[in-house]
Z-matrix of the N, CA and C atoms (Angstrom, degrees):
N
C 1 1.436
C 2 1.524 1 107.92
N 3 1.267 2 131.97 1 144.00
C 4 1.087 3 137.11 2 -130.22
C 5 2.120 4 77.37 3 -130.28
N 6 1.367 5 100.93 4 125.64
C 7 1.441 6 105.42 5 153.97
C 8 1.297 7 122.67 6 -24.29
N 9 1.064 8 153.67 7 -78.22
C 10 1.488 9 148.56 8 -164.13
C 11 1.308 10 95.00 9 -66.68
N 12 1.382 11 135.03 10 -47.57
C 13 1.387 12 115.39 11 156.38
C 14 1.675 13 139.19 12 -39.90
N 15 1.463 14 97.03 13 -35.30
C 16 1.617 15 92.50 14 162.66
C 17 1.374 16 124.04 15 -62.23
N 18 1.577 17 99.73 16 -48.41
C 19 1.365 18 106.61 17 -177.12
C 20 1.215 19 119.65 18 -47.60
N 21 1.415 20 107.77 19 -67.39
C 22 1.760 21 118.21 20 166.79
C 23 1.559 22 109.79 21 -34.34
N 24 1.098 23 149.25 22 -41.10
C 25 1.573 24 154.18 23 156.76
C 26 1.692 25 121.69 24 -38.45
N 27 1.470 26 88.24 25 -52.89
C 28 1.637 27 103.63 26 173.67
C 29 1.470 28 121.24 27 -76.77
N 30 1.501 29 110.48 28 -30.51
C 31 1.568 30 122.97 29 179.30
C 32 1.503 31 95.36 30 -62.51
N 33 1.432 32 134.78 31 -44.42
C 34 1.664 33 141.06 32 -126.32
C 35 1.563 34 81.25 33 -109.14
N 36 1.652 35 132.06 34 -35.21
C 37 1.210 36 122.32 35 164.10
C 38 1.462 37 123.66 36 -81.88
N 39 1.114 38 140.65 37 -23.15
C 40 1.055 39 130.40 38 168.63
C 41 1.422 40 93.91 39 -71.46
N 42 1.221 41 160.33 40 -90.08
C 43 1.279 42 133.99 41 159.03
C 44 1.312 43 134.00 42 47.53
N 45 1.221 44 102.75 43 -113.80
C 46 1.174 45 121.63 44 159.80
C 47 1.972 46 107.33 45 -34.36
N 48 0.911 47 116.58 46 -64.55
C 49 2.002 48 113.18 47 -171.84
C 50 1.838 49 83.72 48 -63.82
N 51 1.044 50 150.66 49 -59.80
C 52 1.275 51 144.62 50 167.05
C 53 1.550 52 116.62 51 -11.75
N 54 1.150 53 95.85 52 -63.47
C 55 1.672 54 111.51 53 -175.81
C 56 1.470 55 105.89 54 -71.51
N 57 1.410 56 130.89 55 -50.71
C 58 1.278 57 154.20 56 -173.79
C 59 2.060 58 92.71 57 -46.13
N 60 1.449 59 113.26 58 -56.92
C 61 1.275 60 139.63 59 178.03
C 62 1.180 61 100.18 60 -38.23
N 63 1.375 62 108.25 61 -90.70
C 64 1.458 63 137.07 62 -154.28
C 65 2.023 64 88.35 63 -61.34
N 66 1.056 65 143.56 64 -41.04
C 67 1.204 66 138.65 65 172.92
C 68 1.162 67 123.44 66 -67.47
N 69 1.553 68 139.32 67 -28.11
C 70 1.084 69 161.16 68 76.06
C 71 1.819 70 109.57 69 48.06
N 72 1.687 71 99.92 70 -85.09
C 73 1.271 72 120.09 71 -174.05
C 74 1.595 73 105.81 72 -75.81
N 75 1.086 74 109.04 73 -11.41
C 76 1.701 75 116.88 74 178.60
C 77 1.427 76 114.30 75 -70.10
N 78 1.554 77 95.11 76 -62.30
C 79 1.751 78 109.81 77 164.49
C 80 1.929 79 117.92 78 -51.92
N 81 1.093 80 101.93 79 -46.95
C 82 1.272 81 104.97 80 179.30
C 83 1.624 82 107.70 81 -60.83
N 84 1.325 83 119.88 82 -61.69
C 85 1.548 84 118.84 83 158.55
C 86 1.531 85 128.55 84 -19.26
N 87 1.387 86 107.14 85 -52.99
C 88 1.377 87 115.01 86 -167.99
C 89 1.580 88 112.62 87 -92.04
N 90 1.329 89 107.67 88 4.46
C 91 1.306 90 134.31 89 -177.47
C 92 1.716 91 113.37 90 -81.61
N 93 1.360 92 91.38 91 -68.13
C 94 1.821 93 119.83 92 149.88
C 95 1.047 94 117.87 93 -21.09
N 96 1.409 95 107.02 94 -80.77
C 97 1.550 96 111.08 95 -170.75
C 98 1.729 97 110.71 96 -75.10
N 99 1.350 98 119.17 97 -25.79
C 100 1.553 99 109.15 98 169.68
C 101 1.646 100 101.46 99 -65.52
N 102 1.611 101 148.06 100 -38.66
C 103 0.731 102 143.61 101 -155.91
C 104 1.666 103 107.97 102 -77.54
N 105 1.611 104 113.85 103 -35.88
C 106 1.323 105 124.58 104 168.81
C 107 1.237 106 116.45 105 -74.70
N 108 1.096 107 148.84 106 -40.55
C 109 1.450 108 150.23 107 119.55
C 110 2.176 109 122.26 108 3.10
N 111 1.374 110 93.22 109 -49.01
C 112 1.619 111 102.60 110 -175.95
C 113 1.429 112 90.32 111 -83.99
N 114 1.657 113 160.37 112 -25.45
C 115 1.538 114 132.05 113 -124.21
C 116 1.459 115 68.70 114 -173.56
N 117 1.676 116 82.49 115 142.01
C 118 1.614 117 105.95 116 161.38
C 119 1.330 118 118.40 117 -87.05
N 120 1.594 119 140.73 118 144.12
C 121 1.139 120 115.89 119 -166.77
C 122 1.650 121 108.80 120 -69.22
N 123 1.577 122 107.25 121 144.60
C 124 1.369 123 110.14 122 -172.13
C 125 2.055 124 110.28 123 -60.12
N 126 1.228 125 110.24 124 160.32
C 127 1.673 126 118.38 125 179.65
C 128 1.286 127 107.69 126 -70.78
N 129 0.890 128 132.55 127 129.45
C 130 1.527 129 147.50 128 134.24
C 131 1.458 130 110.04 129 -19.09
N 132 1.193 131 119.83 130 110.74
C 133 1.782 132 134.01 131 179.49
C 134 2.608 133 101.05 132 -31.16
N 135 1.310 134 86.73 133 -39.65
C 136 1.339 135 94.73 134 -165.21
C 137 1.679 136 111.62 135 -93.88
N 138 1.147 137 109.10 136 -4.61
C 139 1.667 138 117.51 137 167.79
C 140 1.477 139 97.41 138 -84.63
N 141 1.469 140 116.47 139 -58.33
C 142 1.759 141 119.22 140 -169.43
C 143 1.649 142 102.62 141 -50.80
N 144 1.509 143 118.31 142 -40.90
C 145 1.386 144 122.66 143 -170.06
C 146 1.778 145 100.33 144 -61.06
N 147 1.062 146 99.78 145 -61.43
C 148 1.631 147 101.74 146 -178.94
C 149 1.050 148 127.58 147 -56.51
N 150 1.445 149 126.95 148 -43.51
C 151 1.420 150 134.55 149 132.71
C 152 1.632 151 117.75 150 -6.52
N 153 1.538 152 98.46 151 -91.76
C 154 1.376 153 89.68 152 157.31
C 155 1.842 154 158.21 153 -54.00
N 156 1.451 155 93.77 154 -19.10
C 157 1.918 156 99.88 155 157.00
C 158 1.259 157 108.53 156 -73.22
N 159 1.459 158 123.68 157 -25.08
C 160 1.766 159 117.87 158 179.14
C 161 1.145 160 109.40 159 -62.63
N 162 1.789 161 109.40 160 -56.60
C 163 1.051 162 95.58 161 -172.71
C 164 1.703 163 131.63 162 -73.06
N 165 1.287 164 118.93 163 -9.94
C 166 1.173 165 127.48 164 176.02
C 167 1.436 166 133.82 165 -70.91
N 168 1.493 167 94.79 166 -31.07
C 169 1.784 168 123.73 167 156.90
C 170 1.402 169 132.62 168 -45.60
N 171 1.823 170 84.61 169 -59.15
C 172 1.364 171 100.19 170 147.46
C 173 1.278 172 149.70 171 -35.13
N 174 1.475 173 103.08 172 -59.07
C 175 1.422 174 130.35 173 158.61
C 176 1.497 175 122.65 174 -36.86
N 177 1.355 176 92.08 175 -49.23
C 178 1.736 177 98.36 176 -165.33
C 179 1.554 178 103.04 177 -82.88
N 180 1.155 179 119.82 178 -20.73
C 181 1.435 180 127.06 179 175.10
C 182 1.466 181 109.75 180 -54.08
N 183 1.478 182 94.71 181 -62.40
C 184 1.756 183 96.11 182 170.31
C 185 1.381 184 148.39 183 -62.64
N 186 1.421 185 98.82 184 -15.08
C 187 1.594 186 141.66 185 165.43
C 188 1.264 187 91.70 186 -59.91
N 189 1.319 188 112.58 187 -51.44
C 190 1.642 189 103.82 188 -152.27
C 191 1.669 190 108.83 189 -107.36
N 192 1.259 191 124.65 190 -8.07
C 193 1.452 192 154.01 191 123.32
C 194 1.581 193 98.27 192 -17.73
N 195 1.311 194 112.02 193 -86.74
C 196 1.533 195 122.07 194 -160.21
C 197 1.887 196 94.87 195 -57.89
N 198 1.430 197 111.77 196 -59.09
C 199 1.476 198 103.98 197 -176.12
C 200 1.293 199 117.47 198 -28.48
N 201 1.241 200 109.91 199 -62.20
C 202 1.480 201 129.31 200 -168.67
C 203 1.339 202 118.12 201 -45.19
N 204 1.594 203 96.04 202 -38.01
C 205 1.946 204 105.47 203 -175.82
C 206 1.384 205 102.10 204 -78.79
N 207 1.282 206 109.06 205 -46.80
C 208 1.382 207 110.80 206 -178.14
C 209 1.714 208 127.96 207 -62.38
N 210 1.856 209 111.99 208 -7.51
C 211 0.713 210 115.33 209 178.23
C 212 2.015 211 113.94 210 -98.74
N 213 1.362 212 91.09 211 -23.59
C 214 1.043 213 97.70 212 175.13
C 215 1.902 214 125.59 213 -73.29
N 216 1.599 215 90.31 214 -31.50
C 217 1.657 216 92.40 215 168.63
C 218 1.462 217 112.12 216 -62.56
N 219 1.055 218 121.64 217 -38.26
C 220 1.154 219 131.76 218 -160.47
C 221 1.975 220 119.37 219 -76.89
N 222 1.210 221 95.52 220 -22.10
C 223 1.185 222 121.60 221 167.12
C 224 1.833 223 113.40 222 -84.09
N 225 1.540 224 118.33 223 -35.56
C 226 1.124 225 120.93 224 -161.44
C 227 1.713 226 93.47 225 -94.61
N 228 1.546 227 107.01 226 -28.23
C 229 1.711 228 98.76 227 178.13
C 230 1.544 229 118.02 228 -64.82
N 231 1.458 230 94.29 229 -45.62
C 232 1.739 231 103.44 230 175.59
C 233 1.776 232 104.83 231 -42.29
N 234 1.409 233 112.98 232 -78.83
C 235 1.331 234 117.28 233 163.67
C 236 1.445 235 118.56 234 0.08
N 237 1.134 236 110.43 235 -78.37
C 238 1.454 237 130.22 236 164.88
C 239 0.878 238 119.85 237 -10.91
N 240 2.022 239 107.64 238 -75.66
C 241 1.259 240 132.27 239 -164.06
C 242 1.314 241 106.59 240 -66.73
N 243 1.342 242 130.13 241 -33.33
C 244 1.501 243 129.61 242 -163.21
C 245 2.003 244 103.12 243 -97.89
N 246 1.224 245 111.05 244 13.97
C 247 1.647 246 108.76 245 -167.61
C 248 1.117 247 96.94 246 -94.60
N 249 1.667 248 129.32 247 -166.89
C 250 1.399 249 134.91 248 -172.24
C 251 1.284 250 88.75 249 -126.50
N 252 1.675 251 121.87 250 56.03
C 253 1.275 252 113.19 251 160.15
C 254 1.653 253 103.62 252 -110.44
N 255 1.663 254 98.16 253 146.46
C 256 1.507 255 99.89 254 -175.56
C 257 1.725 256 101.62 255 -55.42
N 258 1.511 257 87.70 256 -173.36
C 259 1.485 258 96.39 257 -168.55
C 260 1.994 259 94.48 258 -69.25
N 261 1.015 260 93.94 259 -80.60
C 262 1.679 261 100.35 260 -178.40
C 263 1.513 262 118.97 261 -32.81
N 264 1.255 263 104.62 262 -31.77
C 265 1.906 264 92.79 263 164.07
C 266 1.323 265 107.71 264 -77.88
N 267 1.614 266 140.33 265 -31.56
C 268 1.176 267 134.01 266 171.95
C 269 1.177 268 113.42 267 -58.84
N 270 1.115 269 121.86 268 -73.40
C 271 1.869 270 118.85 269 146.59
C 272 1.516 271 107.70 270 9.68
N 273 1.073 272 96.55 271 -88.12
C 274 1.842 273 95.36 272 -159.46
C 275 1.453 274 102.58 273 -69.93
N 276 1.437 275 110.80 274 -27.23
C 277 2.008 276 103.31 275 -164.83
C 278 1.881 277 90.27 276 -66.90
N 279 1.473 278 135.02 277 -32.15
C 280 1.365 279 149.55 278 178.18
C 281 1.514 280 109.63 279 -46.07
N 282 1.753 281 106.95 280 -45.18
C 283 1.391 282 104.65 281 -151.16
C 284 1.358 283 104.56 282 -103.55
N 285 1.365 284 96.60 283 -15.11
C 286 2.032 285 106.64 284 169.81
C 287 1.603 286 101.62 285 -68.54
N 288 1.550 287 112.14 286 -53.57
C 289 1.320 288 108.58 287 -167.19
C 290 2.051 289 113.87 288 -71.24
N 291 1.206 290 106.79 289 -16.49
C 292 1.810 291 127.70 290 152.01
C 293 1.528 292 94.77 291 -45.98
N 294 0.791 293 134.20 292 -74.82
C 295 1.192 294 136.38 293 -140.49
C 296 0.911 295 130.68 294 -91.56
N 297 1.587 296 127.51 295 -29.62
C 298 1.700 297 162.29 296 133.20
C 299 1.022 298 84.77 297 -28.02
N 300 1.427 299 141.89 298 -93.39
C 301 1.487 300 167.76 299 -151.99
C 302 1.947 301 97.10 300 -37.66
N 303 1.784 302 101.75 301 -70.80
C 304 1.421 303 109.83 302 164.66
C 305 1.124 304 119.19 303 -34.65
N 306 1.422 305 128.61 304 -61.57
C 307 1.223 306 136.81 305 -178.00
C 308 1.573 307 111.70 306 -43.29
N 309 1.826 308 113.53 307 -61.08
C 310 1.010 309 85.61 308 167.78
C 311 1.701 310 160.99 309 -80.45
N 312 1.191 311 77.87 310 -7.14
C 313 1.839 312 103.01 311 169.88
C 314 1.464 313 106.18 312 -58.73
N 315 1.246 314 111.64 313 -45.05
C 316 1.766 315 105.73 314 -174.76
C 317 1.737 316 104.60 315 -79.15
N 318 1.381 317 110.15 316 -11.40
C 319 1.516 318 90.83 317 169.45
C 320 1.501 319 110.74 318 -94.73
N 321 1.427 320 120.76 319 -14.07
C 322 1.436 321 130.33 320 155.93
C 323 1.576 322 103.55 321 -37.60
N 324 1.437 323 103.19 322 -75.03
C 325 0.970 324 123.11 323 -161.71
C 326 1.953 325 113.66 324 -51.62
N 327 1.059 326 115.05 325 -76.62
C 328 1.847 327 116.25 326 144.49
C 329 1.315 328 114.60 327 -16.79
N 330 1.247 329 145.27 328 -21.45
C 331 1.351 330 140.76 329 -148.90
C 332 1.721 331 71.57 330 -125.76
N 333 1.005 332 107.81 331 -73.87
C 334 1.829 333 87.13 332 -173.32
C 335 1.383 334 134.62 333 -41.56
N 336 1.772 335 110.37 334 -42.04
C 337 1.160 336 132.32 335 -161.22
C 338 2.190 337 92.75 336 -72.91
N 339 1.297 338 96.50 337 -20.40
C 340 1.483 339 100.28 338 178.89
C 341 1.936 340 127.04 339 -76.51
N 342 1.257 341 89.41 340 -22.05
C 343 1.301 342 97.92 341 -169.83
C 344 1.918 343 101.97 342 -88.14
């Protein structure tokens, strides 16, 4: 076999592993982008953190939201209890302020479930 014949042999294989390559990196490509396509890119360790102090802030707001109501009923029942209202108006002035109170906890509560 005559030199330029080798060459010509070796050209037609590098070639071929060329093509083999480049088809190769094609699949791998299209691999990629189906994989970016399925998944959102994942969070950053320091977005999730912040994320989470919001939401915890949050939290404590409502924590301290609910205290407040609860401290205030509790203050307004006593009230109540010590007035010269018969029993049955205490009764009901009790079960309005129950319920006001409820009310606002569940919009506490909604206001959290929102965030």
């Amino acid at each position: 076999m005559a030199i330029n014949d080798k060459v010509r042999e070796l050209i037609k294989q590098l070639q071929a592993k060329l093509t083999s390559y480049q088809e190769e990196i094609a699949l791998i490509q299209s691999q990629v982008e189906a994989l970016k396509l399925q998944s959102p890119p994942p969070k950053k360790i320091t977005e999730v953190e912040q994320e989470l102090t919001s939401l915890q802030s949050k939290l404590l707001v409502c924590q301290q939201e609910k205290e407040a109501l609860q401290q205030a009923l509790d203050e307004k029942v006593k009230e109540l209890e010590n007035s010269n209202l018969t029993k049955e108006e205490k009764a009901e002035a009790i079960i309005k302020l129950t319920e006001s109170n409820r009310n606002e906890l569940n919009s506490i509560s909604e206001r959290l479930e929102k965030v």
